[in-house]
N, CA, C and O of each residue as an XYZ file, in Angstrom:
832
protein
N     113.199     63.257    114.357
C     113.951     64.484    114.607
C     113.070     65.725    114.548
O     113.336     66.568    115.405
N     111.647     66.131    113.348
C     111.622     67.237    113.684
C     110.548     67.077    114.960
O     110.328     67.890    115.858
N     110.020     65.911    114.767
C     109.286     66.098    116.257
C     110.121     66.134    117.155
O     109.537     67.030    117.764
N     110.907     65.955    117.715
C     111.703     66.196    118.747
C     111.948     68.034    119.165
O     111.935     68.707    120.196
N     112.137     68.256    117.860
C     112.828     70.008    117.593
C     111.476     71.096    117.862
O     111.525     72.274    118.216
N     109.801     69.911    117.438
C     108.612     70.520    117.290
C     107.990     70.629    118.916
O     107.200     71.516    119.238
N     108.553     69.437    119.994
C     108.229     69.628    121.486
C     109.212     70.555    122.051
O     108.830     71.072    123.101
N     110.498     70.943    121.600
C     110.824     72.061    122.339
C     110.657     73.112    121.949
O     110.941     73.998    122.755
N     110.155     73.537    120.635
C     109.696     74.663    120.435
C     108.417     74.899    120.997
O     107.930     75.991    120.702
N     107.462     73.847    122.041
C     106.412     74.374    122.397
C     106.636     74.282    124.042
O     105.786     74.432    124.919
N     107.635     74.075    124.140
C     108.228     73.890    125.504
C     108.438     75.659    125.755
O     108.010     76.434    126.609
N     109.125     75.784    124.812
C     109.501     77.507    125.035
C     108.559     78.072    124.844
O     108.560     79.047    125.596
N     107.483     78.044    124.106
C     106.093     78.659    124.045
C     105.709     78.776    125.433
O     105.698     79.785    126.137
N     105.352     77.421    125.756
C     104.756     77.339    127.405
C     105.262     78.340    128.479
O     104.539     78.699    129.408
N     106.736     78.843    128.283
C     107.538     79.572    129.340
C     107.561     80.783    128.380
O     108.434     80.761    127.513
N     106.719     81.835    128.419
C     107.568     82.761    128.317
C     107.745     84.039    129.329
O     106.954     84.305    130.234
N     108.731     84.656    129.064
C     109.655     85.577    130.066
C     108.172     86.602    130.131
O     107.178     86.569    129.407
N     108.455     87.360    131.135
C     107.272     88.486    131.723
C     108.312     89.740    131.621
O     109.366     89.814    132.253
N     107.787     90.757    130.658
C     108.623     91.650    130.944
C     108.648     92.792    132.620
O     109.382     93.669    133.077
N     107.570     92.192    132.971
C     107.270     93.328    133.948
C     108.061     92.578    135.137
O     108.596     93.167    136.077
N     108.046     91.064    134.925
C     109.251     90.329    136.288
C     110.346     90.727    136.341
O     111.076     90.853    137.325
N     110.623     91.064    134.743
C     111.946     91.017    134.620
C     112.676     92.734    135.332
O     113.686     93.009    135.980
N     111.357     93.657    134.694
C     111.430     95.460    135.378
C     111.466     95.441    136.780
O     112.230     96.124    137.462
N     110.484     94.513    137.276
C     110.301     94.573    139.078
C     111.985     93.818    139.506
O     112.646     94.433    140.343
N     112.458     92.787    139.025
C     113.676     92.163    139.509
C     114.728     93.388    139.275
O     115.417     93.663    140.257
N     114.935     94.157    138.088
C     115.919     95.204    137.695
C     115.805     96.043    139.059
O     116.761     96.400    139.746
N     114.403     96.293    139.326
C     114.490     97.890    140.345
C     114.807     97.054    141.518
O     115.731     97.402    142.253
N     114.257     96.187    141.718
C     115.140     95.855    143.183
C     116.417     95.460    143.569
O     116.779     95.483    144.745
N     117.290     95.012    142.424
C     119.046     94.658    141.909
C     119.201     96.754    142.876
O     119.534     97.251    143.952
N     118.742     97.135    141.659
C     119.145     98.440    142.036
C     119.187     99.256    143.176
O     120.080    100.037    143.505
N     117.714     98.895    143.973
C     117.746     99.347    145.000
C     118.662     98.707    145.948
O     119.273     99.558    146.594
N     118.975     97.473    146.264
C     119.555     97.110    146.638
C     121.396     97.403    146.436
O     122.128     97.469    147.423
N     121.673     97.480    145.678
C     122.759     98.331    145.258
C     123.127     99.975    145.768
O     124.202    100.449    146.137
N     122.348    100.340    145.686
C     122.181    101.820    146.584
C     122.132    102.059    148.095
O     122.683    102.751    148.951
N     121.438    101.376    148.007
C     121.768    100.781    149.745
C     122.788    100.500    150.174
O     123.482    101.077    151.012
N     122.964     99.448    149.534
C     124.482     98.757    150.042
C     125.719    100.154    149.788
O     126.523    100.330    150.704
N     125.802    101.112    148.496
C     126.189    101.571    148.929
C     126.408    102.804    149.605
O     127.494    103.294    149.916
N     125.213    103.276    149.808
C     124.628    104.608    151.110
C     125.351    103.821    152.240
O     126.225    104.489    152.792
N     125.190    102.551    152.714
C     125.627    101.897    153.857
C     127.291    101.864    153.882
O     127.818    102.360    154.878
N     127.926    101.455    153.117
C     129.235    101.551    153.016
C     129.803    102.632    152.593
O     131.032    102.583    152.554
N     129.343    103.527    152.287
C     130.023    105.341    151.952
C     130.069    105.986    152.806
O     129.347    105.811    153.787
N     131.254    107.295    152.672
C     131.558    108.249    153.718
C     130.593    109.052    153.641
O     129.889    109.189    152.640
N     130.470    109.665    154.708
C     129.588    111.154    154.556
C     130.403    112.115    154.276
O     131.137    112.369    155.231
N     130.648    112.996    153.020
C     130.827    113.562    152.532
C     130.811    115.162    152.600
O     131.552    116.057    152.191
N     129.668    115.094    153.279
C     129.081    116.184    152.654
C     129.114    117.576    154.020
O     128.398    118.563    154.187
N     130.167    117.088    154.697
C     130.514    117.867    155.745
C     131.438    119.218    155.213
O     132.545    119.268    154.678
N     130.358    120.403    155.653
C     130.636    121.697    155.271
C     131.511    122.523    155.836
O     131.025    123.363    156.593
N     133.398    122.525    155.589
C     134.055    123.309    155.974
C     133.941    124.969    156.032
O     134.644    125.652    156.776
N     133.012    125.463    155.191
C     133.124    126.600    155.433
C     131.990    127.006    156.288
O     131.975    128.194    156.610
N     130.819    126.070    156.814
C     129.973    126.214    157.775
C     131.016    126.299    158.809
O     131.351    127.385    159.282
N     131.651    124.939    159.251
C     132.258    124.568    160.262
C     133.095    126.195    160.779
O     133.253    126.438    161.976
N     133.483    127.019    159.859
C     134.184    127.971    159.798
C     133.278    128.782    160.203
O     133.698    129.269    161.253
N     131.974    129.318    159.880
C     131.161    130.248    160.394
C     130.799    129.886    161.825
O     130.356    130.715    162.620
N     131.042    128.400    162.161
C     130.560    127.973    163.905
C     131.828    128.393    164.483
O     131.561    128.963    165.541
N     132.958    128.378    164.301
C     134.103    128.554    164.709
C     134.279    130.246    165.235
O     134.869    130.681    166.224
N     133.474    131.021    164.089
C     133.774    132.428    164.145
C     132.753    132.776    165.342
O     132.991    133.508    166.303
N     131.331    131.948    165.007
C     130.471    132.512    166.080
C     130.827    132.394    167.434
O     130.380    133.299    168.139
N     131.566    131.459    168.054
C     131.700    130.962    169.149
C     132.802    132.206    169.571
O     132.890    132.329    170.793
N     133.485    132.961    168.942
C     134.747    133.893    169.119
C     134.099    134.889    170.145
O     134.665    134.866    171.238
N     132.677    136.058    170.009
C     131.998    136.598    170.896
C     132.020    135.995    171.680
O     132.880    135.993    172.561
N     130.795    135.090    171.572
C     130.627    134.062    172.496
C     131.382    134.024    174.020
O     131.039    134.358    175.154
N     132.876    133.300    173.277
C     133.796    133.644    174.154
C     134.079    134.438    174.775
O     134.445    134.200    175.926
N     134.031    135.719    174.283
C     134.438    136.974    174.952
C     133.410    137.573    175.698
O     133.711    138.400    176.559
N     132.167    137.252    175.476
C     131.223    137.542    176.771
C     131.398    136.324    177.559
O     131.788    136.519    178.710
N     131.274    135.567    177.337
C     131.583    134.337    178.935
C     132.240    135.066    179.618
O     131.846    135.584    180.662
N     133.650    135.241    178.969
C     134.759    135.553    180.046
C     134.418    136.607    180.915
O     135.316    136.833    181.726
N     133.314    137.410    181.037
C     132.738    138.429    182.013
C     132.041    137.444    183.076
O     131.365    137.997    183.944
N     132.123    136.228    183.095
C     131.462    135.822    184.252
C     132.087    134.609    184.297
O     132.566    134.011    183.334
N     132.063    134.096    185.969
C     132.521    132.921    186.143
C     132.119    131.596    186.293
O     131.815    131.112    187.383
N     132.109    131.090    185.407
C     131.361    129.767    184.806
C     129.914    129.786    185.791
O     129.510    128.737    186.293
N     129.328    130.855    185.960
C     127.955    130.999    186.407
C     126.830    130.779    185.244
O     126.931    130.367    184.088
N     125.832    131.175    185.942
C     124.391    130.649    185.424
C     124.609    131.709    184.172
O     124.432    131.256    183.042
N     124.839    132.560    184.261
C     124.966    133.488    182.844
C     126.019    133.131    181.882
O     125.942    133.424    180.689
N     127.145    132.405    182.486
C     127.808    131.678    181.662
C     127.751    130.772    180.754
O     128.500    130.484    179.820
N     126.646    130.297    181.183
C     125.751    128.862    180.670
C     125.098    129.477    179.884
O     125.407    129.324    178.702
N     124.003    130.362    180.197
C     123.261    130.889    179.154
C     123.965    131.232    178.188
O     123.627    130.849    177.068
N     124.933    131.908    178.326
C     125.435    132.454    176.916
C     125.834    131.148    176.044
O     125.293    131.077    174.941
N     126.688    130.143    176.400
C     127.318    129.280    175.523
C     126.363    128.197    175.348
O     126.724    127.171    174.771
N     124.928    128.354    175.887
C     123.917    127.469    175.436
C     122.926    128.294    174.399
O     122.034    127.670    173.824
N     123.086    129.579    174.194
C     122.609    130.533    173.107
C     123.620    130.250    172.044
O     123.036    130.224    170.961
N     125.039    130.005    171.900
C     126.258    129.912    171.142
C     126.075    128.496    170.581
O     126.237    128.281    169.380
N     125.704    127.434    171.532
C     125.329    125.975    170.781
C     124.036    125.521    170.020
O     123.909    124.459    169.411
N     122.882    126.740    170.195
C     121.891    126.609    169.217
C     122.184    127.068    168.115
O     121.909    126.416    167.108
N     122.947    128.563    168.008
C     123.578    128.945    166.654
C     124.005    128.185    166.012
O     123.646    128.100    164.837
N     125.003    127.285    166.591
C     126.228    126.596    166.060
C     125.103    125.213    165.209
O     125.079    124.706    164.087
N     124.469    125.076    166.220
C     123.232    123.508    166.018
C     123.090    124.173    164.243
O     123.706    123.779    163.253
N     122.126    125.208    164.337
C     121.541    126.006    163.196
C     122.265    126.144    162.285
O     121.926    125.773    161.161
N     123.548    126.760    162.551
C     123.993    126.712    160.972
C     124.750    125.742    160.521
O     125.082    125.876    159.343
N     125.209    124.629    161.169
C     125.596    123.213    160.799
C     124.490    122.560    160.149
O     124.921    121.741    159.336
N     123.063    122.606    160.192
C     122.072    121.807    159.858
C     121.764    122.463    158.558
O     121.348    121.940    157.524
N     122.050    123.727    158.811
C     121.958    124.344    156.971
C     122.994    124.442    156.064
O     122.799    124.435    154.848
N     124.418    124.560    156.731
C     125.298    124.280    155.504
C     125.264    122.498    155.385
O     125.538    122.139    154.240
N     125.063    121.674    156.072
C     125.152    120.390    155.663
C     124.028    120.038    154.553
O     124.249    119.478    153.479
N     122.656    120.527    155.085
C     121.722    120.393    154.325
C     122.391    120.824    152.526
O     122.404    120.210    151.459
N     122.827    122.061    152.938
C     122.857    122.956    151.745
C     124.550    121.954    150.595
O     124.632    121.522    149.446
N     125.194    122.002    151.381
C     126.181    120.742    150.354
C     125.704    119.709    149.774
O     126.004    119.504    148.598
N     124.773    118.743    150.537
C     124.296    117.944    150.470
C     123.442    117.756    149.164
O     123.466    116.862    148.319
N     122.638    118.959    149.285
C     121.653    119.630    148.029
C     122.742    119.823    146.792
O     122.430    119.735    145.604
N     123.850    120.055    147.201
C     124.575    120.559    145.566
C     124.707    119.502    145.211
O     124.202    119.171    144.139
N     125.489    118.524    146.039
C     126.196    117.517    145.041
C     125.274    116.223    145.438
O     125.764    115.107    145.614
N     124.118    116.463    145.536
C     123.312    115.498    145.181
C     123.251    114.105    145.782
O     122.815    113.086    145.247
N     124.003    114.319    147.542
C     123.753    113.244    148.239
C     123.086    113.316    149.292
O     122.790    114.446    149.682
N     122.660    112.182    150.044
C     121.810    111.952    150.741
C     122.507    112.333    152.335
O     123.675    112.202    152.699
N     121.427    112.796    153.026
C     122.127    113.545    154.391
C     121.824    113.129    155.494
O     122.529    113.129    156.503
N     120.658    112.714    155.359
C     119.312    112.306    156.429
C     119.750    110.679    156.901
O     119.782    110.224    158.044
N     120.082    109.958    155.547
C     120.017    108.219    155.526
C     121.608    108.376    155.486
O     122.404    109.300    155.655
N     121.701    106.449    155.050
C     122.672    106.069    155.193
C     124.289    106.358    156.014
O     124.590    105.917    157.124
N     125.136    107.176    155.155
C     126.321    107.503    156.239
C     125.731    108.670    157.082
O     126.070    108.782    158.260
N     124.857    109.545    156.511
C     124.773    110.484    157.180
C     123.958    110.610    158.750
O     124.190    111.455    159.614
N     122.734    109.254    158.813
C     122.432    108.577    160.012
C     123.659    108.112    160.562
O     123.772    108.335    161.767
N     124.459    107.620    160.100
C     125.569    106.714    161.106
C     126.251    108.195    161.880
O     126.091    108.244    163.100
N     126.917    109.261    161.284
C     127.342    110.042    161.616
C     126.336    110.365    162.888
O     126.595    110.205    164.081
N     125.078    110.881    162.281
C     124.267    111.943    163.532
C     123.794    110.774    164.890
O     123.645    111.278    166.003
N     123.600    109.393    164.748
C     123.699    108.711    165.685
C     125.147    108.018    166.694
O     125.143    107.474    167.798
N     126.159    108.302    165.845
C     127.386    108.072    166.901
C     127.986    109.686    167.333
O     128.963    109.851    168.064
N     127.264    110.691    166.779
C     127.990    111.943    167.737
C     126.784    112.240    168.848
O     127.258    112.554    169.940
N     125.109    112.205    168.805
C     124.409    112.713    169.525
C     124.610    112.051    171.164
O     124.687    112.793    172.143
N     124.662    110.873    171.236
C     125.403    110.373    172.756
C     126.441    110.696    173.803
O     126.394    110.170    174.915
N     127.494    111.661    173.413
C     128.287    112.098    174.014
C     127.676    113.437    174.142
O     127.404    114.024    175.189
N     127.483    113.874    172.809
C     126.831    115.549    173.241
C     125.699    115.463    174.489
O     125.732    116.004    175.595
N     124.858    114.728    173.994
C     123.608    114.547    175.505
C     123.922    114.131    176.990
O     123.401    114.549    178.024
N     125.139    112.982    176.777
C     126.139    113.216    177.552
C     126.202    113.978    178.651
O     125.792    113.857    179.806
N     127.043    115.116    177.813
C     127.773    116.238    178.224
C     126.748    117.388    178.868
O     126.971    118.125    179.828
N     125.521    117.305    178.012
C     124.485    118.493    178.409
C     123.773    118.106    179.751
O     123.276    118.935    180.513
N     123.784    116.397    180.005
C     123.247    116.195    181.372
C     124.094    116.280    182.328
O     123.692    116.485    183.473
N     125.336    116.149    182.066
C     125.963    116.500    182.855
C     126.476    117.978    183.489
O     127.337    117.944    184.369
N     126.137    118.797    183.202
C     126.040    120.205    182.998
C     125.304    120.787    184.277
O     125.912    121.479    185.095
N     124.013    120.480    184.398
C     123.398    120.479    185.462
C     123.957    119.760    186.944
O     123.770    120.477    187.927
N     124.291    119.088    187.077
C     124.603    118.253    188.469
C     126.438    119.389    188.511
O     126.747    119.840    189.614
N     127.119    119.603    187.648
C     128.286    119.602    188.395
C     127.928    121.220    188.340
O     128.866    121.834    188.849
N     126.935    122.065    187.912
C     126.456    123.879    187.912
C     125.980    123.277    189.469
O     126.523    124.053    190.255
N     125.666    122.855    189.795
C     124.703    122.558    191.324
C     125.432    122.166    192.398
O     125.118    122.301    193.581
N     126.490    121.639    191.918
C     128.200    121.890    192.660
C     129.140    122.535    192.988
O     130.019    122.270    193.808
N     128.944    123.679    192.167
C     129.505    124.887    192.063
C     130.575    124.096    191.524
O     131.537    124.313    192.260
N     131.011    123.030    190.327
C     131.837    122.597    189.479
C     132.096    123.715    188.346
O     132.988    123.534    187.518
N     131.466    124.627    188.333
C     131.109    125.409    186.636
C     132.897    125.309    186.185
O     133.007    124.803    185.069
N     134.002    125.610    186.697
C     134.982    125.660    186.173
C     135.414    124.110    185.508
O     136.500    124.063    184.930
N     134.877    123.297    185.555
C     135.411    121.722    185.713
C     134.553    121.566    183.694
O     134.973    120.752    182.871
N     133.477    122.491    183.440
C     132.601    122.689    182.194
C     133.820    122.359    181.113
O     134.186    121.223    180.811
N     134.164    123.141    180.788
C     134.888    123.568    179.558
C     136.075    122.509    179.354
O     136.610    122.589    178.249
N     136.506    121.678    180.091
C     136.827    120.541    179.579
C     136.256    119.456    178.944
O     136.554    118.778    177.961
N     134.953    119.465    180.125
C     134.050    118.039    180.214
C     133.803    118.438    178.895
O     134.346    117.838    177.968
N     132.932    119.525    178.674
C     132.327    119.536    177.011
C     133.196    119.160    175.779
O     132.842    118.549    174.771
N     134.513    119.708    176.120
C     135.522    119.697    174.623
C     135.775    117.755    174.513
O     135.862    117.013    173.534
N     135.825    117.487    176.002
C     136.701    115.989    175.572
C     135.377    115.125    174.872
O     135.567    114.423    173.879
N     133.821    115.279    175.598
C     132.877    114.318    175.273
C     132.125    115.049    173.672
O     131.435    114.369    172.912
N     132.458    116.521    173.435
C     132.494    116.826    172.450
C     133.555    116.233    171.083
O     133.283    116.110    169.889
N     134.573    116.006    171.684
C     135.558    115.352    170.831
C     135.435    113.738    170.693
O     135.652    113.015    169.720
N     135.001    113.425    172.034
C     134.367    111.799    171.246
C     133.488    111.205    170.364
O     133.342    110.171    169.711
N     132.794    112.594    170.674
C     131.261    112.260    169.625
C     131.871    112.436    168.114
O     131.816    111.595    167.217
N     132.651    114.140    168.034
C     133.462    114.029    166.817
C     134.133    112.809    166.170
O     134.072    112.524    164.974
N     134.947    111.958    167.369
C     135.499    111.000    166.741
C     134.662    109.892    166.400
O     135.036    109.037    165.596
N     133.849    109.869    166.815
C     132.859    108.714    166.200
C     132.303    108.710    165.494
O     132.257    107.728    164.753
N     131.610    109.705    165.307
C     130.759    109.961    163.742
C     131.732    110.385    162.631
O     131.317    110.302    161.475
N     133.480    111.010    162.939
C     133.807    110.954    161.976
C     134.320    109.526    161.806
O     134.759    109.414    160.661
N     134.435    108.409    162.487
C     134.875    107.628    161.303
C     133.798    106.805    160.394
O     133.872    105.579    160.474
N     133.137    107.176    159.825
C     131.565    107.660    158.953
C     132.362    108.467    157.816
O     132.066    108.219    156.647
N     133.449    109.505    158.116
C     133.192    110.715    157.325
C     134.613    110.542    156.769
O     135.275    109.511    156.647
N     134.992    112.151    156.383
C     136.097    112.200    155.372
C     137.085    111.947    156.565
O     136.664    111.500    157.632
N     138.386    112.239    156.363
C     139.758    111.592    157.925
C     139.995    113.000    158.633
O     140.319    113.014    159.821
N     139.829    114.248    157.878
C     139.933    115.383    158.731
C     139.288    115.864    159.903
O     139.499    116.789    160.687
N     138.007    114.506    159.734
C     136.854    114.712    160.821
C     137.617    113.876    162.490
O     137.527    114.406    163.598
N     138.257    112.630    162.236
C     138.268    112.068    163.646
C     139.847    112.878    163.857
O     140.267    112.765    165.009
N     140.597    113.529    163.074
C     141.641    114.304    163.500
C     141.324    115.104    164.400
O     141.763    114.982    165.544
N     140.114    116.521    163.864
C     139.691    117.450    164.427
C     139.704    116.647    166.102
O     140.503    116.877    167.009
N     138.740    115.838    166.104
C     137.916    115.104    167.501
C     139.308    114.660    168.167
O     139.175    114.618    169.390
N     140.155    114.435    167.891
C     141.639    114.235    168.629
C     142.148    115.768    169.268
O     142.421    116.078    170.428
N     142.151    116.523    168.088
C     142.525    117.914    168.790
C     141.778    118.736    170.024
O     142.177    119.584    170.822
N     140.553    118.105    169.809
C     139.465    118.849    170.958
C     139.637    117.754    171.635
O     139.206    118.300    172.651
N     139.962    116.329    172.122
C     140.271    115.759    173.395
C     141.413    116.068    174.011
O     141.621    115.904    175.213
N     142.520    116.720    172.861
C     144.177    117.671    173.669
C     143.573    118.963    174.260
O     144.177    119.597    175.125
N     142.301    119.364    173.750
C     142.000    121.017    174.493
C     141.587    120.688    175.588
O     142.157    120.951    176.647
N     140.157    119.846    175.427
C     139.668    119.888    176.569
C     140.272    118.910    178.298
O     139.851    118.932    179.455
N     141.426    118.161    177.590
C     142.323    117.656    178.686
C     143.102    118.603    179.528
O     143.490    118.386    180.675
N     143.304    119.793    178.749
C     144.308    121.356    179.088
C     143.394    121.637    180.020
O     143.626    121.601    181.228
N     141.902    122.039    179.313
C     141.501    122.686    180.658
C     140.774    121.655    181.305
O     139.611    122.038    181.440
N     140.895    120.835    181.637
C     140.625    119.610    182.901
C     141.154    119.985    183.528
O     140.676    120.547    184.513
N     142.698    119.863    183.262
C     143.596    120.381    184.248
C     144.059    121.130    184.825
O     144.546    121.012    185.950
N     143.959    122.619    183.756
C     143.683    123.843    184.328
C     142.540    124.296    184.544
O     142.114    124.477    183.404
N     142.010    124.503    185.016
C     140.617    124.862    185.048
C     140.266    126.789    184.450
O     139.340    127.195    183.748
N     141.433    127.586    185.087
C     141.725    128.624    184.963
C     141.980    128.955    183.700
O     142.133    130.141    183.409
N     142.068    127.920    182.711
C     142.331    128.307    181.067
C     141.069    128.199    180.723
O     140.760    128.602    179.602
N     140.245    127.744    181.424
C     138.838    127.302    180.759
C     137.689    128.230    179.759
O     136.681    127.773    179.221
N     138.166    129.583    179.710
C     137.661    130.264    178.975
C     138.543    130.116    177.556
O     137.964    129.865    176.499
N     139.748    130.263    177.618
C     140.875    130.687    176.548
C     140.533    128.881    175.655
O     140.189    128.636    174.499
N     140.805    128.017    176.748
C     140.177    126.597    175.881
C     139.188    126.768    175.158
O     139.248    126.666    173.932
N     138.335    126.998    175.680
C     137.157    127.777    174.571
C     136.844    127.844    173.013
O     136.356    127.170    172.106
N     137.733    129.723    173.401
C     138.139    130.357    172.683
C     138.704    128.961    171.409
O     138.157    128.446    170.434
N     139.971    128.790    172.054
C     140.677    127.945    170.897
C     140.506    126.733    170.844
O     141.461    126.043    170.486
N     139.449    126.204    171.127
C     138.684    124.475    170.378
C     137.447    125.024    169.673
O     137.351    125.025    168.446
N     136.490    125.498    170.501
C     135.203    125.981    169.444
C     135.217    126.803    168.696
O     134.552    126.622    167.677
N     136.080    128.257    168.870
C     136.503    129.025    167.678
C     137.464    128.214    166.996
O     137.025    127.628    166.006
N     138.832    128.015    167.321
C     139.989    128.052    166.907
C     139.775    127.212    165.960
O     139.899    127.356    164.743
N     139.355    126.076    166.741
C     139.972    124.702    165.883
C     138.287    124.496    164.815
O     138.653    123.842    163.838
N     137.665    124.613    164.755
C     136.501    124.848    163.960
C     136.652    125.581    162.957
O     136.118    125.324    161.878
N     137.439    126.655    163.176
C     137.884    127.713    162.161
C     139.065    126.944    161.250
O     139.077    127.295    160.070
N     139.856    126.148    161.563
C     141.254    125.591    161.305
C     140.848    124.392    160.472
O     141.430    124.084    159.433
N     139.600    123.592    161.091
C     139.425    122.333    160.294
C     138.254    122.947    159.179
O     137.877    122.362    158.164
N     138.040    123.570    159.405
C     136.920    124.591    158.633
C     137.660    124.654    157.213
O     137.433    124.002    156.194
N     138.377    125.397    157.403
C     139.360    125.418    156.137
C     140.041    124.441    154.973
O     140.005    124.342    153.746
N     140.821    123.638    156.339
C     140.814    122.062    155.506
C     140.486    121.646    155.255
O     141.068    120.625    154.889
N     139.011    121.766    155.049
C     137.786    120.336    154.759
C     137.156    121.041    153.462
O     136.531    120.538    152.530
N     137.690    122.959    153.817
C     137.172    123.709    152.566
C     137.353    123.114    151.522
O     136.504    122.705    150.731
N     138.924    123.008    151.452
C     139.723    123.588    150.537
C     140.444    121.712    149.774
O     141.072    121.440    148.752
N     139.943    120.912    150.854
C     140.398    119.387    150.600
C     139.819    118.758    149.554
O     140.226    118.347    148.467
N     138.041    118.781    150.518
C     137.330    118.274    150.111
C     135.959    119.064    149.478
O     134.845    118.560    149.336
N     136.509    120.901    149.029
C     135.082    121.357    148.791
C     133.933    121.625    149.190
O     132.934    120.969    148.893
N     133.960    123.004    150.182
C     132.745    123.581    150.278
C     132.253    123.169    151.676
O     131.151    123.543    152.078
């Protein structure tokens, strides 16, 4: 018997644990855990009261377009109005992101910026061929509806106020499909209006 008790006590001698296997196995449990859930989390960190400052900028905007008819100066202006808008979306997102300490760049927040950039690019190549048609009135739909798909896709990534919004801008920009003659006032009330409107709700829902 104690020889028996004396080979497994040198049995366990022979094996012993590595603490540093055991540190390297911990950090990768973990990393792996983080991942998984960066990969399965909403993006969050979508800034209603930015969304609200893109909403307000686009309001000028609007009101100089409407001095011209979906001409080449028309374009210019609301392609000066979509770099703003680019700009301060990339800094209030950044800037939420920074408070509450999540990630913007990776996980949900890639899923988001890769299922909205396809419709927007979309929309911007298409821009050219139907200006060269003298389509310019036919604009201000095309943008709101393929603008609203991209919305709806990257929001379902995000919080639920996001693929709502992207529903409301495929009811605008269907209005002026069809009217073409509203196509300024559509505008007005999807890129101001409704930016300003979900702006708020996303403030006041989900903070900041």
């Amino acid at each position: 018997m104690p020889e028996h008790r004396s080979r497994r006590f040198r049995a366990v001698v022979r094996e012993p644990r590595s603490d540093a296997l055991l540190n390297t196995r911990a950090v990768d449990d973990l990393r792996f855990i983080r991942q998984t859930m960066e990969r399965s989390a909403a993006f969050t960190a979508v800034p209603g009261w930015g969304m609200l400052a893109v909403g307000a900028s686009a309001i000028p905007a609007a009101w100089l377009a409407s001095h011209y008819a979906f001409n080449l100066r028309w374009i210019e202006i609301w392609i000066c109005e979509a770099v703003l808008a680019v700009s301060l979306s990339i800094v209030a997102v950044q800037s939420k992101a920074v408070k509450r300490g999540l990630p913007w760049s990776s996980g949900p927040g890639r899923k988001v910026a890769l299922s909205f950039l396809p419709p927007v690019a979309t929309a911007a190549l298409l821009t050219i061929p139907l200006l060269r048609a003298n389509l310019g009135a036919v604009l201000p739909g095309m943008w709101m509806l393929l603008y609203g798909v991209g919305v709806i896709s990257g929001g379902s990534f995000s919080v639920p106020a996001v693929p709502v919004m992207g529903v409301a801008f495929l009811a605008t920009g269907a209005t002026a499909l069809f009217f073409p003659g509203l196509g300024n006032w559509a505008m007005v009330a999807g890129f101001g209006g409704l930016h300003i409107l979900f702006g708020v709700w996303i403030a006041r829902r989900y903070g900041g």
